[in-house]
C-alpha distance (Angstrom), angle and dihedral (degrees) to the residues before:
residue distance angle dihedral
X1 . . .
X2 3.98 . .
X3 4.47 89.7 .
X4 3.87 87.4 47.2
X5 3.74 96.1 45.1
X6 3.74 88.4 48.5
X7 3.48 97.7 52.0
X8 3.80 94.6 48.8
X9 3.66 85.1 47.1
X10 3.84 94.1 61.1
X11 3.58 89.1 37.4
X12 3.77 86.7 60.8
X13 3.69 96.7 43.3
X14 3.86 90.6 51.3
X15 3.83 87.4 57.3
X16 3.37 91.6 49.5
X17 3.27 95.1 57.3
X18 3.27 109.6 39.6
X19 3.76 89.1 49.9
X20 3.76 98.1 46.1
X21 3.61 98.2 42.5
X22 4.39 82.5 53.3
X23 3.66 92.0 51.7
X24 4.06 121.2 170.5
X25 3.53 106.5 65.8
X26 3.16 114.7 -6.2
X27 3.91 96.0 52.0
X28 4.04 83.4 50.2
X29 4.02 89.4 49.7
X30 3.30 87.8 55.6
X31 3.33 109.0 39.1
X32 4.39 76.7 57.9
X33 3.63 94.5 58.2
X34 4.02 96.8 49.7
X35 3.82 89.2 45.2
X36 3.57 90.5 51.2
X37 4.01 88.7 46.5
X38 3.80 94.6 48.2
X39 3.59 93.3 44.7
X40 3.84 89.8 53.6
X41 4.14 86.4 49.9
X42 3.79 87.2 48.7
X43 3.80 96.6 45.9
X44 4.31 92.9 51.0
X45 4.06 87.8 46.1
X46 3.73 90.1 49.3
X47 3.97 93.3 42.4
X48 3.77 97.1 -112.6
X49 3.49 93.6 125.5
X50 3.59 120.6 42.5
X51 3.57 126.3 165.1
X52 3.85 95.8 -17.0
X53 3.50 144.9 8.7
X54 4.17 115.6 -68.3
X55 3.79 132.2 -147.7
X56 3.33 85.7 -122.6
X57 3.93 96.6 50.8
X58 4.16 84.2 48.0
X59 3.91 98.3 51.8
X60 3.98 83.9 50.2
X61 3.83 92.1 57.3
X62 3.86 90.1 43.5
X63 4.05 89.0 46.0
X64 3.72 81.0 56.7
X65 3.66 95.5 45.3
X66 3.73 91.7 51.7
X67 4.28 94.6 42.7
X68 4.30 83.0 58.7
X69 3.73 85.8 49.4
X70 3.99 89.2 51.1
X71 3.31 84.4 45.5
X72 3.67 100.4 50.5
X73 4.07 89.3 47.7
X74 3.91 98.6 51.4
X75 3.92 116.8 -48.9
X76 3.98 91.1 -156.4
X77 3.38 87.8 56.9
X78 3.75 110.7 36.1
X79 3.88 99.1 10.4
X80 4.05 98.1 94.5
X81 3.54 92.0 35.9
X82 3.86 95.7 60.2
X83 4.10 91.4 45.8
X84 3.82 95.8 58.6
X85 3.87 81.3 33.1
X86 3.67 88.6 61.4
X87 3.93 100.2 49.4
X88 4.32 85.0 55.3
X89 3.52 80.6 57.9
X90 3.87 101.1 53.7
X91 3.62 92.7 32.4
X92 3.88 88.5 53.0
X93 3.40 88.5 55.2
X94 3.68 95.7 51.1
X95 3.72 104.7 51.4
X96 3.92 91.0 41.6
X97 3.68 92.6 53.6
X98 3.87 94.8 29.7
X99 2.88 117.7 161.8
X100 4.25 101.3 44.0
X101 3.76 87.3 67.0
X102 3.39 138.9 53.4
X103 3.76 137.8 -158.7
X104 3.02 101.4 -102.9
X105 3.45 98.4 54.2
X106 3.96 91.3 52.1
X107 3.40 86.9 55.3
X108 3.86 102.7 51.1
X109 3.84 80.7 46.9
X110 3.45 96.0 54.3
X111 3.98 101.3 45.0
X112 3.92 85.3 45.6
X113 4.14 87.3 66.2
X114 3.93 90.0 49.2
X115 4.18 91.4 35.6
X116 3.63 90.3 51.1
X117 4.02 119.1 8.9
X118 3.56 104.0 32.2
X119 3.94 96.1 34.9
X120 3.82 88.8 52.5
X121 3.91 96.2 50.2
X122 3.82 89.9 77.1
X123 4.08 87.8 73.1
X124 4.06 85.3 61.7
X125 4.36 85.6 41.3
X126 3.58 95.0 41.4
X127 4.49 84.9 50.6
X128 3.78 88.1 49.9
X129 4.10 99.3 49.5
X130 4.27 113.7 90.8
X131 3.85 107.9 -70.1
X132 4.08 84.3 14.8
X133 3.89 93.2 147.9
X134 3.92 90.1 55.5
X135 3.96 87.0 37.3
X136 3.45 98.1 54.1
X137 3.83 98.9 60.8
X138 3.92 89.3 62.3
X139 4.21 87.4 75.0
X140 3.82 93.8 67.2
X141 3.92 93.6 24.7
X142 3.85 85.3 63.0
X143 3.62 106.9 42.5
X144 3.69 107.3 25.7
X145 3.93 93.1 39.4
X146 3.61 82.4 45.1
X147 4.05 93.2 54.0
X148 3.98 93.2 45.1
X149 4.05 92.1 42.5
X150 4.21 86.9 46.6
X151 3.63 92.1 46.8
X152 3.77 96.3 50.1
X153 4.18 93.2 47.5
X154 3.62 83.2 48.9
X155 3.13 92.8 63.3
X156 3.03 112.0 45.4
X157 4.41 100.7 38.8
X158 3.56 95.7 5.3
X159 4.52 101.6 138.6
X160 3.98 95.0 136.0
X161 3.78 122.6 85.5
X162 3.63 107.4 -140.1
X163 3.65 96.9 -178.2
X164 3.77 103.0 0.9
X165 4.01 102.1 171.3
X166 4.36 95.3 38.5
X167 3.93 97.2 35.5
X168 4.07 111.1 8.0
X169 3.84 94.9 -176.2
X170 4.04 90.7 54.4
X171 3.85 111.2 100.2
X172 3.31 134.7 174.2
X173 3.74 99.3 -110.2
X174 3.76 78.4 59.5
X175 2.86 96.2 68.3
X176 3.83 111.4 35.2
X177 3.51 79.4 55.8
X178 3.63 99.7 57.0
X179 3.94 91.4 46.8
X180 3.74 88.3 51.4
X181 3.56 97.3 44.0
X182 3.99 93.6 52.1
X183 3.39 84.6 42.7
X184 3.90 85.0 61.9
X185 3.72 95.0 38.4
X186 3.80 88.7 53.0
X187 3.70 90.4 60.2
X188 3.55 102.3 44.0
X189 3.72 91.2 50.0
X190 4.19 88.8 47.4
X191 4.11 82.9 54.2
X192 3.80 94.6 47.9
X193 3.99 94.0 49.9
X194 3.78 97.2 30.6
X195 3.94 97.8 -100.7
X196 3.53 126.8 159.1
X197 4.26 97.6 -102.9
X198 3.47 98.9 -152.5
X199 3.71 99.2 59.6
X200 3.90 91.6 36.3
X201 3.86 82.4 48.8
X202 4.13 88.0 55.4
X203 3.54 98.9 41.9
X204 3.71 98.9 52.8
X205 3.84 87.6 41.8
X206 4.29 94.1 57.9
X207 4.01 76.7 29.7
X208 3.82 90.8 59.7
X209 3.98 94.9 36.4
X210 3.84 87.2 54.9
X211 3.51 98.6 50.5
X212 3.67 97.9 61.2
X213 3.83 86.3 53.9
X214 4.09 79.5 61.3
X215 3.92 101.0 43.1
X216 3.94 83.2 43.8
X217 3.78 93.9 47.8
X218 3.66 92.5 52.4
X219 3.52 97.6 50.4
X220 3.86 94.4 53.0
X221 3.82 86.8 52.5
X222 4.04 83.8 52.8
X223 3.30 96.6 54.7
X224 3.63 102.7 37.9
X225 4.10 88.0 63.5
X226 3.68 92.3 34.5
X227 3.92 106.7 -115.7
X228 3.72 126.7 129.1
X229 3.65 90.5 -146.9
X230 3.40 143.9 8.2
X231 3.79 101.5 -125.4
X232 3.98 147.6 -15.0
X233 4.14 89.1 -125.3
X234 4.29 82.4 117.4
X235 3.49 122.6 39.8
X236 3.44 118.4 -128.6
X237 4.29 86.3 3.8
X238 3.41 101.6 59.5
X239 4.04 129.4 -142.3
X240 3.62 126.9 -13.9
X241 3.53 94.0 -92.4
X242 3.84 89.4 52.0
X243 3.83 86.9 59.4
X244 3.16 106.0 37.7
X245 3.53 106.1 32.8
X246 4.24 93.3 122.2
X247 3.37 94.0 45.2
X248 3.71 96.1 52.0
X249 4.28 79.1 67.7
X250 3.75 95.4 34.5
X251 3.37 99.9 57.8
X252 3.85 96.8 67.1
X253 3.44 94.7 34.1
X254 4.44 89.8 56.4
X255 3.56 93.5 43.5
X256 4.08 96.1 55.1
X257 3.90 98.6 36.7
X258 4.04 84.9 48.8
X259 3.65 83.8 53.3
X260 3.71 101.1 51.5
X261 3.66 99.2 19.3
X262 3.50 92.3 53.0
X263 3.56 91.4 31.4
X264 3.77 94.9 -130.9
Protein backbone atom coordinates (compact mmCIF):
# COMPACT_ATOMS: atom_id res chain seq x y z
CA UNK A 1 0.00 0.00 0.00
CA UNK A 2 2.87 2.53 1.12
CA UNK A 3 5.01 1.76 -2.73
CA UNK A 4 1.62 2.26 -4.52
CA UNK A 5 0.62 5.33 -2.62
CA UNK A 6 4.01 6.74 -3.31
CA UNK A 7 4.01 6.27 -6.76
CA UNK A 8 0.58 7.82 -7.28
CA UNK A 9 1.81 10.50 -5.13
CA UNK A 10 4.68 11.47 -7.49
CA UNK A 11 2.52 10.82 -10.27
CA UNK A 12 0.29 13.53 -8.89
CA UNK A 13 2.98 15.92 -8.07
CA UNK A 14 4.42 15.59 -11.64
CA UNK A 15 0.98 16.69 -12.94
CA UNK A 16 0.93 19.33 -10.84
CA UNK A 17 3.72 20.63 -11.94
CA UNK A 18 3.86 20.33 -15.19
CA UNK A 19 0.40 21.78 -15.42
CA UNK A 20 0.87 24.67 -13.07
CA UNK A 21 4.13 25.72 -14.19
CA UNK A 22 2.13 25.77 -18.10
CA UNK A 23 -0.60 27.85 -16.82
CA UNK A 24 -3.34 29.49 -19.32
CA UNK A 25 -5.15 26.81 -20.72
CA UNK A 26 -4.04 23.94 -19.99
CA UNK A 27 -3.97 24.50 -16.12
CA UNK A 28 -7.77 25.75 -16.71
CA UNK A 29 -8.50 22.40 -18.81
CA UNK A 30 -7.49 20.67 -16.18
CA UNK A 31 -8.61 22.16 -13.42
CA UNK A 32 -12.29 21.33 -15.67
CA UNK A 33 -11.71 17.74 -15.83
CA UNK A 34 -10.96 17.21 -11.92
CA UNK A 35 -13.97 19.40 -11.09
CA UNK A 36 -16.02 17.45 -13.26
CA UNK A 37 -14.48 14.15 -11.60
CA UNK A 38 -14.98 15.33 -8.03
CA UNK A 39 -18.31 16.51 -8.67
CA UNK A 40 -19.24 13.06 -10.08
CA UNK A 41 -17.59 11.50 -6.62
CA UNK A 42 -19.66 14.04 -4.71
CA UNK A 43 -22.91 13.46 -6.59
CA UNK A 44 -22.74 9.19 -6.01
CA UNK A 45 -21.82 9.91 -2.13
CA UNK A 46 -24.69 12.28 -1.88
CA UNK A 47 -27.13 9.90 -3.91
CA UNK A 48 -27.48 12.10 -6.96
CA UNK A 49 -26.50 9.58 -9.16
CA UNK A 50 -27.71 6.22 -8.76
CA UNK A 51 -27.53 3.60 -11.19
CA UNK A 52 -26.84 5.90 -14.19
CA UNK A 53 -26.08 9.17 -15.18
CA UNK A 54 -29.12 11.98 -14.60
CA UNK A 55 -30.10 15.10 -16.53
CA UNK A 56 -29.66 16.71 -13.65
CA UNK A 57 -26.08 15.29 -12.88
CA UNK A 58 -25.27 16.33 -16.82
CA UNK A 59 -26.50 20.04 -16.69
CA UNK A 60 -24.18 20.23 -13.45
CA UNK A 61 -21.09 19.14 -15.43
CA UNK A 62 -22.08 21.52 -18.31
CA UNK A 63 -22.80 24.42 -15.57
CA UNK A 64 -19.25 23.67 -14.72
CA UNK A 65 -18.06 23.62 -18.18
CA UNK A 66 -19.60 26.95 -18.87
CA UNK A 67 -18.35 28.69 -15.17
CA UNK A 68 -14.43 27.67 -16.62
CA UNK A 69 -15.47 29.34 -19.78
CA UNK A 70 -16.60 32.53 -17.67
CA UNK A 71 -13.70 32.12 -16.12
CA UNK A 72 -11.44 31.89 -19.01
CA UNK A 73 -13.21 35.18 -20.60
CA UNK A 74 -12.93 37.55 -17.49
CA UNK A 75 -14.12 36.09 -14.05
CA UNK A 76 -14.78 39.75 -12.64
CA UNK A 77 -16.86 40.25 -15.25
CA UNK A 78 -18.72 37.10 -16.08
CA UNK A 79 -17.76 34.98 -12.98
CA UNK A 80 -20.99 35.81 -10.69
CA UNK A 81 -23.13 35.86 -13.51
CA UNK A 82 -22.45 32.22 -14.57
CA UNK A 83 -22.89 30.90 -10.72
CA UNK A 84 -26.45 32.19 -10.28
CA UNK A 85 -26.60 31.32 -14.04
CA UNK A 86 -25.92 27.82 -13.17
CA UNK A 87 -28.59 27.29 -10.33
CA UNK A 88 -31.45 28.58 -13.29
CA UNK A 89 -30.07 25.83 -14.99
CA UNK A 90 -30.53 23.02 -12.36
CA UNK A 91 -33.58 24.49 -11.07
CA UNK A 92 -34.96 24.55 -14.70
CA UNK A 93 -34.35 21.21 -14.89
CA UNK A 94 -36.10 20.34 -11.76
CA UNK A 95 -39.45 21.93 -12.08
CA UNK A 96 -39.68 20.83 -15.84
CA UNK A 97 -39.01 17.31 -15.02
CA UNK A 98 -40.60 17.49 -11.50
CA UNK A 99 -41.33 15.01 -10.23
CA UNK A 100 -37.91 12.62 -11.06
CA UNK A 101 -35.98 14.92 -8.80
CA UNK A 102 -36.16 16.14 -5.65
CA UNK A 103 -34.81 19.07 -3.72
CA UNK A 104 -32.58 17.77 -2.14
CA UNK A 105 -30.87 16.34 -4.78
CA UNK A 106 -30.74 19.79 -6.70
CA UNK A 107 -29.28 21.08 -3.92
CA UNK A 108 -26.41 18.59 -3.23
CA UNK A 109 -25.88 19.12 -7.00
CA UNK A 110 -25.67 22.56 -6.86
CA UNK A 111 -23.26 23.06 -3.74
CA UNK A 112 -21.07 20.24 -5.38
CA UNK A 113 -20.33 22.89 -8.47
CA UNK A 114 -19.38 25.68 -5.86
CA UNK A 115 -17.64 22.85 -3.32
CA UNK A 116 -15.68 21.56 -6.08
CA UNK A 117 -15.66 23.55 -9.57
CA UNK A 118 -16.00 26.96 -8.62
CA UNK A 119 -13.91 26.68 -5.29
CA UNK A 120 -11.07 25.10 -7.31
CA UNK A 121 -10.97 27.84 -10.10
CA UNK A 122 -9.12 30.19 -7.73
CA UNK A 123 -5.81 27.86 -8.23
CA UNK A 124 -6.07 28.92 -12.14
CA UNK A 125 -7.01 32.91 -10.65
CA UNK A 126 -4.57 32.85 -8.04
CA UNK A 127 -1.72 31.60 -11.28
CA UNK A 128 -2.98 34.51 -13.33
CA UNK A 129 -2.67 37.49 -10.53
CA UNK A 130 1.09 39.51 -10.59
CA UNK A 131 3.76 37.07 -9.28
CA UNK A 132 0.89 34.23 -9.90
CA UNK A 133 3.49 31.48 -10.77
CA UNK A 134 5.31 32.09 -7.35
CA UNK A 135 1.71 32.64 -5.78
CA UNK A 136 0.28 29.68 -6.81
CA UNK A 137 2.61 27.23 -5.01
CA UNK A 138 1.44 28.72 -1.58
CA UNK A 139 -2.16 26.59 -2.11
CA UNK A 140 -0.49 23.18 -1.76
CA UNK A 141 2.51 24.58 0.35
CA UNK A 142 -0.18 25.50 2.96
CA UNK A 143 -2.45 22.70 3.17
CA UNK A 144 -0.58 19.69 2.14
CA UNK A 145 2.69 20.83 4.00
CA UNK A 146 0.35 21.60 6.64
CA UNK A 147 -1.22 17.86 6.65
CA UNK A 148 2.36 16.12 6.51
CA UNK A 149 3.89 18.71 9.23
CA UNK A 150 0.42 18.01 11.50
CA UNK A 151 0.69 14.42 11.06
CA UNK A 152 4.31 14.15 12.09
CA UNK A 153 3.76 16.50 15.50
CA UNK A 154 0.96 14.28 16.05
CA UNK A 155 2.80 11.77 16.34
CA UNK A 156 5.19 12.32 18.13
CA UNK A 157 3.33 14.84 21.24
CA UNK A 158 0.01 14.50 20.02
CA UNK A 159 -2.32 13.98 23.86
CA UNK A 160 -5.26 16.46 22.83
CA UNK A 161 -8.24 15.34 20.79
CA UNK A 162 -8.99 17.99 18.44
CA UNK A 163 -11.91 16.41 16.91
CA UNK A 164 -12.21 13.17 18.82
CA UNK A 165 -15.73 11.76 17.53
CA UNK A 166 -15.20 13.06 13.40
CA UNK A 167 -11.33 12.44 13.18
CA UNK A 168 -9.96 10.51 16.49
CA UNK A 169 -6.27 10.62 15.45
CA UNK A 170 -6.47 14.63 15.00
CA UNK A 171 -4.98 16.45 18.05
CA UNK A 172 -4.34 19.62 18.79
CA UNK A 173 -0.60 19.51 18.71
CA UNK A 174 -1.46 18.45 15.21
CA UNK A 175 -2.50 20.97 14.37
CA UNK A 176 -0.57 23.87 15.96
CA UNK A 177 2.05 22.12 14.42
CA UNK A 178 0.85 22.13 10.99
CA UNK A 179 -0.01 25.96 11.19
CA UNK A 180 3.46 26.56 12.45
CA UNK A 181 5.15 24.45 10.14
CA UNK A 182 3.44 26.13 6.96
CA UNK A 183 4.04 29.04 8.57
CA UNK A 184 7.79 28.05 8.26
CA UNK A 185 7.47 26.61 4.84
CA UNK A 186 5.87 29.87 3.72
CA UNK A 187 8.93 31.73 4.66
CA UNK A 188 11.50 29.64 3.37
CA UNK A 189 9.81 29.47 0.06
CA UNK A 190 9.33 33.63 0.19
CA UNK A 191 13.40 33.57 0.78
CA UNK A 192 14.09 31.16 -2.08
CA UNK A 193 11.95 33.24 -4.72
CA UNK A 194 12.54 36.66 -3.22
CA UNK A 195 9.10 37.03 -1.33
CA UNK A 196 8.39 39.17 1.38
CA UNK A 197 8.53 36.23 4.46
CA UNK A 198 6.37 37.74 6.73
CA UNK A 199 3.32 37.91 4.62
CA UNK A 200 4.14 34.47 2.96
CA UNK A 201 4.62 33.39 6.63
CA UNK A 202 0.79 34.73 7.37
CA UNK A 203 -0.80 33.49 4.46
CA UNK A 204 0.27 29.94 4.69
CA UNK A 205 -0.44 30.14 8.45
CA UNK A 206 -4.55 31.26 7.94
CA UNK A 207 -3.78 29.05 4.68
CA UNK A 208 -2.91 26.04 6.87
CA UNK A 209 -5.68 26.82 9.62
CA UNK A 210 -8.24 26.80 6.76
CA UNK A 211 -7.36 23.74 5.28
CA UNK A 212 -8.07 21.57 8.15
CA UNK A 213 -11.56 23.15 8.17
CA UNK A 214 -11.55 21.42 4.47
CA UNK A 215 -9.94 17.94 5.27
CA UNK A 216 -12.37 18.05 8.37
CA UNK A 217 -15.37 19.06 6.30
CA UNK A 218 -14.89 16.28 3.96
CA UNK A 219 -14.62 13.71 6.34
CA UNK A 220 -17.92 14.60 8.12
CA UNK A 221 -19.57 14.44 4.68
CA UNK A 222 -17.85 10.79 4.51
CA UNK A 223 -19.14 9.63 7.32
CA UNK A 224 -22.49 11.02 7.29
CA UNK A 225 -23.22 8.82 3.92
CA UNK A 226 -21.10 6.05 5.09
CA UNK A 227 -18.10 5.79 2.58
CA UNK A 228 -14.49 5.69 3.43
CA UNK A 229 -13.67 7.49 0.36
CA UNK A 230 -15.01 9.15 -2.29
CA UNK A 231 -13.49 7.28 -5.21
CA UNK A 232 -10.71 4.74 -6.50
CA UNK A 233 -9.48 7.57 -9.25
CA UNK A 234 -5.84 7.34 -7.01
CA UNK A 235 -4.56 4.33 -5.80
CA UNK A 236 -3.71 4.13 -2.47
CA UNK A 237 -5.26 8.13 -2.13
CA UNK A 238 -8.49 7.70 -3.13
CA UNK A 239 -10.84 10.14 -5.34
CA UNK A 240 -10.21 13.61 -6.15
CA UNK A 241 -12.02 14.84 -3.37
CA UNK A 242 -9.97 12.54 -1.07
CA UNK A 243 -6.87 14.39 -2.35
CA UNK A 244 -7.72 17.42 -2.65
CA UNK A 245 -10.08 18.03 -0.09
CA UNK A 246 -7.80 21.17 1.61
CA UNK A 247 -7.12 22.60 -1.37
CA UNK A 248 -10.63 22.77 -2.53
CA UNK A 249 -10.71 25.58 0.69
CA UNK A 250 -7.22 26.83 0.16
CA UNK A 251 -7.47 27.89 -3.03
CA UNK A 252 -9.90 30.80 -2.36
CA UNK A 253 -8.59 31.55 0.72
CA UNK A 254 -4.59 32.09 -1.12
CA UNK A 255 -5.86 33.92 -3.89
CA UNK A 256 -7.77 36.77 -1.69
CA UNK A 257 -5.17 37.11 1.21
CA UNK A 258 -2.44 37.39 -1.76
CA UNK A 259 -4.62 40.05 -2.97
CA UNK A 260 -4.98 42.13 0.08
CA UNK A 261 -2.07 40.94 1.94
CA UNK A 262 0.09 41.58 -0.74
CA UNK A 263 -1.91 44.32 -1.81
CA UNK A 264 -2.07 43.22 -5.41
Amino acid sequence: MFKTRLISGIILVAVALLTIISGSYVLLFTLACISVIGMNELNRAMKVHENSFQLLELAGFAGAVLYYMAVAVDFEKYGVMAIIGILILLMFVYVFSYPKFHAEQVMASYFGFLYVAVMLSFIYLTRNLPDGKFLVWLIFLCSWGCDTCAYCVGVLIGKHKMAPVLSPKKSVEGAVGGVAGAALLGTVYAWATGGRMAEYALICAVGALISMVGDLAASAIKRNQGIKDYGRLIPGHGGILDRFDSVIFTAPVIYFLAKTVLGI
